[in-house]
C-alpha positions as CSV (number, residue, x, y, z in Angstrom):
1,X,35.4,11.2,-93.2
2,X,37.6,11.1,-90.1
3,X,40.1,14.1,-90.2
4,X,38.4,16.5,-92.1
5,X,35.0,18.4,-93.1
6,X,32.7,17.1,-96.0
7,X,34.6,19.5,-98.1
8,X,37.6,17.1,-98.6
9,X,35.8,14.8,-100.6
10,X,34.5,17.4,-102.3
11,X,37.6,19.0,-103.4
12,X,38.5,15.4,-103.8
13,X,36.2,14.8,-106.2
14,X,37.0,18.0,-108.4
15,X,40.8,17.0,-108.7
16,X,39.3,13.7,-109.9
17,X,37.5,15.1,-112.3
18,X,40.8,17.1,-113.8
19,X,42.5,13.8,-113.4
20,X,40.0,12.5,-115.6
21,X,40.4,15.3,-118.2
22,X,43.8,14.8,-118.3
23,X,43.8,11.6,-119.2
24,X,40.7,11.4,-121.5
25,X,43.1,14.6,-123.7
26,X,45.9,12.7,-123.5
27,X,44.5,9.4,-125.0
28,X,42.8,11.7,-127.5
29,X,46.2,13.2,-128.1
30,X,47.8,10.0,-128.9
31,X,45.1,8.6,-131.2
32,X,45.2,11.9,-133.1
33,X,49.3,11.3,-133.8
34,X,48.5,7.7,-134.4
35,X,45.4,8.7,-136.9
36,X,47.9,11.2,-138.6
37,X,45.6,14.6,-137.8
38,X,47.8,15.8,-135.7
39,X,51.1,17.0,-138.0
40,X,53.1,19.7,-139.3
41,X,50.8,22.3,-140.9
42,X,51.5,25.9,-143.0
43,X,50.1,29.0,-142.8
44,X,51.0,32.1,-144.4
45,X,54.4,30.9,-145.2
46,X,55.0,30.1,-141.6
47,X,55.1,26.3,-140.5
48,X,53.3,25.4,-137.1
49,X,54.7,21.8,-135.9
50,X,52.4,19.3,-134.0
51,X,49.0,21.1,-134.8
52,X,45.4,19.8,-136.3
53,X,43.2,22.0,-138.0
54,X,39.8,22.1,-135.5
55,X,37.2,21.7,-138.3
56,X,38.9,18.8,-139.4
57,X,38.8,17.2,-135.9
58,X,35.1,17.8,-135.4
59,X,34.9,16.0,-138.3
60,X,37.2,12.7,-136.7
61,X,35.0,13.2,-133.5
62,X,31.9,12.3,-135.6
63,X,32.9,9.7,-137.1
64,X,34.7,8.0,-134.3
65,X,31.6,8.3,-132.4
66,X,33.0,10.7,-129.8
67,X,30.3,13.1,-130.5
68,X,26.6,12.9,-131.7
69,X,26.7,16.5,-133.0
70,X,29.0,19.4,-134.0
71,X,28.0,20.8,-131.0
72,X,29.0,18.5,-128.9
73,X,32.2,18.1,-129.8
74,X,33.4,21.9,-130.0
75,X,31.8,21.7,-126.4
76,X,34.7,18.6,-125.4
77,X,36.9,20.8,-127.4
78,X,36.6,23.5,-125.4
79,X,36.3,21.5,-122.3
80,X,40.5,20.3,-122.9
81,X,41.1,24.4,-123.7
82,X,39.5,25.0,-120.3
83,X,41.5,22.6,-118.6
84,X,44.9,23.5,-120.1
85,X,44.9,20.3,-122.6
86,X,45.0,22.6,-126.1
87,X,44.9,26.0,-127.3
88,X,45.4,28.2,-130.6
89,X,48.7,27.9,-132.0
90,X,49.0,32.4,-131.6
91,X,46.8,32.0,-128.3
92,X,44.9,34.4,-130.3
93,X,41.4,33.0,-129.3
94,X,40.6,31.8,-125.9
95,X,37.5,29.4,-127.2
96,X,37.3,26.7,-129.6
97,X,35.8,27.6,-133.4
98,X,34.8,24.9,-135.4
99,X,36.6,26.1,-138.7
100,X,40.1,26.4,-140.1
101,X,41.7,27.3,-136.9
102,X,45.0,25.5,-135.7
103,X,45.0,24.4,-132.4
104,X,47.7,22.3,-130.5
105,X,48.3,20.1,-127.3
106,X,50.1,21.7,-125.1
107,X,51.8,18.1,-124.1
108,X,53.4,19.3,-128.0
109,X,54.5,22.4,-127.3
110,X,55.7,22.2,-123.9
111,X,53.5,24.6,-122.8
112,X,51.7,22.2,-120.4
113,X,51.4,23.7,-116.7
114,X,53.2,21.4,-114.0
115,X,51.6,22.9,-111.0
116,X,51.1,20.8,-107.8
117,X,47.6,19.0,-108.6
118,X,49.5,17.9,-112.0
119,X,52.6,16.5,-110.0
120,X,50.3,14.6,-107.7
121,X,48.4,13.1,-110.5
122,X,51.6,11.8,-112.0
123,X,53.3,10.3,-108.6
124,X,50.1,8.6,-108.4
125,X,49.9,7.4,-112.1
126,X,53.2,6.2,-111.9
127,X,52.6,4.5,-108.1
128,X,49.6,2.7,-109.7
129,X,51.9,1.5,-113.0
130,X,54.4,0.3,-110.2
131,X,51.7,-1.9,-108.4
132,X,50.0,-2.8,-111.1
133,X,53.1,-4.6,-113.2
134,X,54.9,-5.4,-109.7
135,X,54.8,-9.8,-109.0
136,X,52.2,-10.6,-106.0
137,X,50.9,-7.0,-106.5
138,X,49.4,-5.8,-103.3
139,X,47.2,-4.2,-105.6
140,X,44.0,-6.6,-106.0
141,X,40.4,-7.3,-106.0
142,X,39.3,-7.5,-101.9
143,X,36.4,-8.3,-100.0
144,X,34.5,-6.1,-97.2
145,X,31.4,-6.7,-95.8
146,X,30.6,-8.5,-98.7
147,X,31.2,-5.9,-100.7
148,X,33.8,-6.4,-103.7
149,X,36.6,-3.7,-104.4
150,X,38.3,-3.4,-107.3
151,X,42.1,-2.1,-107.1
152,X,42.2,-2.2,-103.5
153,X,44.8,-2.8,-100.7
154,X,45.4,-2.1,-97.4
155,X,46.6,1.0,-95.6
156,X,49.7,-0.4,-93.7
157,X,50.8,-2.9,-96.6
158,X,50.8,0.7,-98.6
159,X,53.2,2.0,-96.4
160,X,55.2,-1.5,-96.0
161,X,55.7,-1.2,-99.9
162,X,56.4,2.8,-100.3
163,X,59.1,2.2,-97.9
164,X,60.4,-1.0,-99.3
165,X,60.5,0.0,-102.7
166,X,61.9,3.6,-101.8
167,X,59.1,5.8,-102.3
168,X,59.6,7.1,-98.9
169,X,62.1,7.5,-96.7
170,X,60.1,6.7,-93.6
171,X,56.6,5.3,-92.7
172,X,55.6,8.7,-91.6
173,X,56.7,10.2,-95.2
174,X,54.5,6.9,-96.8
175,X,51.4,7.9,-94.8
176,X,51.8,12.1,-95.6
177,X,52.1,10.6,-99.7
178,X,49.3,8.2,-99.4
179,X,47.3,11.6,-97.5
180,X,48.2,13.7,-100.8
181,X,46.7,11.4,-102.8
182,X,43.8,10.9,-101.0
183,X,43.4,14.8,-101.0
184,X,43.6,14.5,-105.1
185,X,41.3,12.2,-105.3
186,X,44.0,9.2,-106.6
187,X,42.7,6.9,-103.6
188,X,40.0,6.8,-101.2
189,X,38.7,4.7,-98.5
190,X,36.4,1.8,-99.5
191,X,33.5,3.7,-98.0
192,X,34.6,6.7,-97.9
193,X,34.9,7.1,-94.1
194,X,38.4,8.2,-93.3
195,X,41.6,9.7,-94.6
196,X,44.4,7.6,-95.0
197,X,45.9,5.7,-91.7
198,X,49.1,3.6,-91.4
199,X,46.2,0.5,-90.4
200,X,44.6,-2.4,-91.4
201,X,41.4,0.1,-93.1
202,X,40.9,-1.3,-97.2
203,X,41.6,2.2,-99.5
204,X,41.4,1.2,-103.4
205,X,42.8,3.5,-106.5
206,X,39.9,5.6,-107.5
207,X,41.0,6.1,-110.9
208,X,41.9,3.2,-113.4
209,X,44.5,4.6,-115.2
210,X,44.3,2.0,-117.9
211,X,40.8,2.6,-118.9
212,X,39.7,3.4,-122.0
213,X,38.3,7.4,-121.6
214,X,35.1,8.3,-123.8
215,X,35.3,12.2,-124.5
216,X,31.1,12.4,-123.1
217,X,32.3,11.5,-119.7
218,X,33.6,14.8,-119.5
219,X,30.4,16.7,-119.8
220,X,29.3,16.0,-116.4
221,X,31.4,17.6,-113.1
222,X,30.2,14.4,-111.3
223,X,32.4,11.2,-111.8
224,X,30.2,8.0,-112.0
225,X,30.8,4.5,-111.6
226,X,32.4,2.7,-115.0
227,X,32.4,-1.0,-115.2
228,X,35.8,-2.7,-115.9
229,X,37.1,-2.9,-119.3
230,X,40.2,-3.9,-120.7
231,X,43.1,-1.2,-121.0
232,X,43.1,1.3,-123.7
233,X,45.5,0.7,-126.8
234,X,46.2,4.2,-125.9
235,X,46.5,3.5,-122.3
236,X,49.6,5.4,-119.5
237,X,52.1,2.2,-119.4
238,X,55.5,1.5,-118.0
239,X,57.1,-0.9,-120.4
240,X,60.5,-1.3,-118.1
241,X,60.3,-1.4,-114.9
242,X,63.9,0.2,-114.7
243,X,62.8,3.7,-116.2
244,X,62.1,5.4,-113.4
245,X,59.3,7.7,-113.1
246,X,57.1,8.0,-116.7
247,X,54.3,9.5,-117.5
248,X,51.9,9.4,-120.6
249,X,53.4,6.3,-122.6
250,X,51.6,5.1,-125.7
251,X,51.2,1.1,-126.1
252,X,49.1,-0.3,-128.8
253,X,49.0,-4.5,-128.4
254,X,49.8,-6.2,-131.4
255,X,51.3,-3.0,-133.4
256,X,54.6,-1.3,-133.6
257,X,55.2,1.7,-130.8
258,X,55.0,4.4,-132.4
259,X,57.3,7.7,-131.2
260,X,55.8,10.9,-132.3
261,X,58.4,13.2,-132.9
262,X,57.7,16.9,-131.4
263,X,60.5,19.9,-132.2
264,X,60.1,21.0,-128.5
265,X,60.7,19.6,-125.7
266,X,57.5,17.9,-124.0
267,X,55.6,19.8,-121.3
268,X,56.6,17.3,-118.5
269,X,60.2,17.4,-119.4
270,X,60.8,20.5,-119.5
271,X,58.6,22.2,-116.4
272,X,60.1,18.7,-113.9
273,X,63.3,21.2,-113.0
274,X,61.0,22.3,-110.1
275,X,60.2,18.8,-108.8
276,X,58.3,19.5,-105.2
277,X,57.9,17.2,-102.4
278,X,56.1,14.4,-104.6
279,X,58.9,13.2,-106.7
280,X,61.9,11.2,-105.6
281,X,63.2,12.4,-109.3
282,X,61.6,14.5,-111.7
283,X,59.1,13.1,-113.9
284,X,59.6,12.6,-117.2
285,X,57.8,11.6,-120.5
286,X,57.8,8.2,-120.8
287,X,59.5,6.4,-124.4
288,X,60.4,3.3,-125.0
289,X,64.0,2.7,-125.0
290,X,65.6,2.1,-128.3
291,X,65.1,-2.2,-127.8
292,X,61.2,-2.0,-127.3
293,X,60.5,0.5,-130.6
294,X,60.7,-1.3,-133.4
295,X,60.8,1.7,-136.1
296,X,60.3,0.3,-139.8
297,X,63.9,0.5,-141.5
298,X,64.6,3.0,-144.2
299,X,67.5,1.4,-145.2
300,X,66.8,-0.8,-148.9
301,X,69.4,-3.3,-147.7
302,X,71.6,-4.6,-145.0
303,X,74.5,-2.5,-144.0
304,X,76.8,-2.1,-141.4
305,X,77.4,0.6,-138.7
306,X,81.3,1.2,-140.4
307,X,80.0,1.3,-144.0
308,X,77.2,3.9,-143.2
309,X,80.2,6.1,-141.3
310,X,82.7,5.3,-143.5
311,X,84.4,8.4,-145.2
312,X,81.9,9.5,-148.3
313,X,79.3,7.8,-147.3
314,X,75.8,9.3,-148.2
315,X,74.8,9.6,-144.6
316,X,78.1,11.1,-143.7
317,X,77.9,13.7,-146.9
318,X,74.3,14.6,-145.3
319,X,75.0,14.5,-141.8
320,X,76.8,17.1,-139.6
321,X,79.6,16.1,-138.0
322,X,82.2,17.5,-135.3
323,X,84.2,20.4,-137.1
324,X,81.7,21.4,-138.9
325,X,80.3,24.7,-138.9
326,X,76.7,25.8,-140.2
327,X,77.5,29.5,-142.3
328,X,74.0,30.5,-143.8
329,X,70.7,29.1,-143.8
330,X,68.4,29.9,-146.7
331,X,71.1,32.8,-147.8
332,X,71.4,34.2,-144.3
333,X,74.4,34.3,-142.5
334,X,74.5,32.7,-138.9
335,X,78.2,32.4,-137.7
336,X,77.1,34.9,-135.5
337,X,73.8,33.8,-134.0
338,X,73.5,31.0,-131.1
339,X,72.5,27.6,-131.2
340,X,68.1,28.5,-130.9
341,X,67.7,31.2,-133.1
342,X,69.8,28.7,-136.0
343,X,67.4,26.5,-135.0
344,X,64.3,28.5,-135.1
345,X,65.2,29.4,-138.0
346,X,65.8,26.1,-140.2
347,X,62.2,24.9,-138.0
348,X,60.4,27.6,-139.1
349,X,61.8,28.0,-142.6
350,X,60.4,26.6,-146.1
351,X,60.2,22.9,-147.1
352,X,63.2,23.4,-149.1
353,X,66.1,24.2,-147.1
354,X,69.6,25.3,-148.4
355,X,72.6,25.3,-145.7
356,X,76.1,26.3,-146.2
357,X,78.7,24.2,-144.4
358,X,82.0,25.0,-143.9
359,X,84.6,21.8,-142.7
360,X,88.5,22.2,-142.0
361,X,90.4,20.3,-144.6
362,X,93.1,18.1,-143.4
């Protein structure tokens, strides 16, 4: 490769590899919320949210034909704690133990670290959503010496686009991306024979997003070739075009979208305040806007927005509203304690939870 030692694609392949991991976790992360094993959990009369007991997901493994053996799958287990995917609720063991141990995706916790390789992954996740969805892609199947390339398109009409679409502010900007991801392991050229040049060369997305991960893959350091399939049910897709930047967005064809609820903030929110060089804005976790989830209703019959707000309504008697003011929670007072540590504390409390509310009377 022109530009650097055989070492680049080496490193190249490594960050591939994470790449991989990350996305293999967080499809397993998704079908976990969607198979229900992933939930609210007790322990010792403290509640953990957004956790899954690890016996019981060696189990699910099994079954789901994700692992032949026990072994096997506490070794994929602790392939995602390696990589930063899961870890004990208490971080009190650094391996994973096949027995009543609750572990938790980090994506749930907000724990998640958003270092540099991790922001380069997603600029070039959500690069690849944006060519992939975009009319006349220039994203396509191409020909070279006979040789047919999947995902490919060529160096300059990569930098025509970046600049067009306002990726980057200037062709030279376009190439210096296009180099980072190249680096990462997000593209290559065809063959493998230079880094990335503002040219006529053919470079192709090594990694297919929208590809259905199995868990074995990640036993080996080496990524090999994987015939096309269709995308995942659990798959990283931009629904609306007009989002922005999103990352890590469940779609399953035919079925409602599902929003998995998590009482902290996710790891990509929280960690984009230090966007770097590889964002035009900070990522964020991709949900559907309120028009494309379609929630079953809770409501046993037809009402309107003024009745459910009218004065002595159920939902306003159970609802907090401006004026209001939260005195004790579970027989402690907490006029005096800020907004988190209220929180924390009706999170963490018993199922059962008895607030006092105070309201001015008019």
């Amino acid at each position: 490769m022109e530009g650097g030692p055989s070492n680049l694609r080496k490193k190249a392949a490594e960050r591939q590899h994470r790449a991989e991991v990350m996305l293999a976790g967080e499809q397993l992360r998704l079908r976990l919320h969607d198979g229900k094993l992933i939930k609210d959990r007790r322990y010792h009369l403290r509640t953990y949210p957004n956790c899954f007991v690890a016996k019981e997901l060696t189990d699910w493994l099994i079954d789901h034909k994700e692992a032949p053996d026990r072994e096997t799958g506490i070794r994929l287990m602790q392939k995602l704690m390696d990589h930063y995917i899961i870890h004990h609720v208490c971080d009190e063991h650094s391996d994973y133990k096949d027995a009543k141990l609750l572990y938790r995706f980090r994506k749930d916790d907000g724990t998640f670290p958003l270092n540099k390789d991790v922001k380069v992954f997603l600029r070039g996740q959500s690069l690849y959503e944006a060519l992939v969805s975009a009319d006349d892609s220039i994203l396509k199947a191409r020909e070279e010496k006979s040789v047919r390339y999947q995902r490919a398109f060529v160096g300059c009409e990569m930098v025509d686009w970046l600049t067009q679409e306002g990726e980057a502010a200037s062709r030279k900007e376009a190439v210096e991306l296009c180099r980072t991801l190249l680096e990462h392991g997000i593209i290559q050229h065809v063959s493998t024979k230079h880094h990335f040049f503002d040219s006529n060369l053919l470079y192709q997305f090594r990694i297919n997003f929208r590809r259905r991960r199995r868990l074995t893959e990640l036993l080996t350091d080496h990524i090999r070739a994987v015939p096309e399939s269709p995308d995942s049910p659990f798959c990283l897709r931009k629904l609306n075009p007009d989002q922005g930047n999103t990352s890590f967005l469940s779609v399953q064809p035919n079925k409602e979208i599902k929003v998995v609820s998590a009482v902290r903030r996710s790891s990509v929110t929280s960690l984009a305040g230090g966007a770097g060089p590889y964002y035009n804005s900070p990522p964020v976790l991709g949900l559907p806007p309120g028009s494309e989830c379609n929630p079953k209703s809770v409501l046993k019959r037809q009402v309107t927005s003024e009745e459910l707000l009218s004065p002595g309504a159920p939902y306003v008697k159970k609802t907090l509203t401006v004026c209001q003011f939260v005195i004790s929670v579970n027989g402690i007072l907490v006029l005096h304690l800020d907004y988190p540590t209220v929180s924390n504390l009706i999170v963490t409390g018993p199922r059962t939870l008895i607030m006092e509310i105070m309201e001015d009377i008019e």
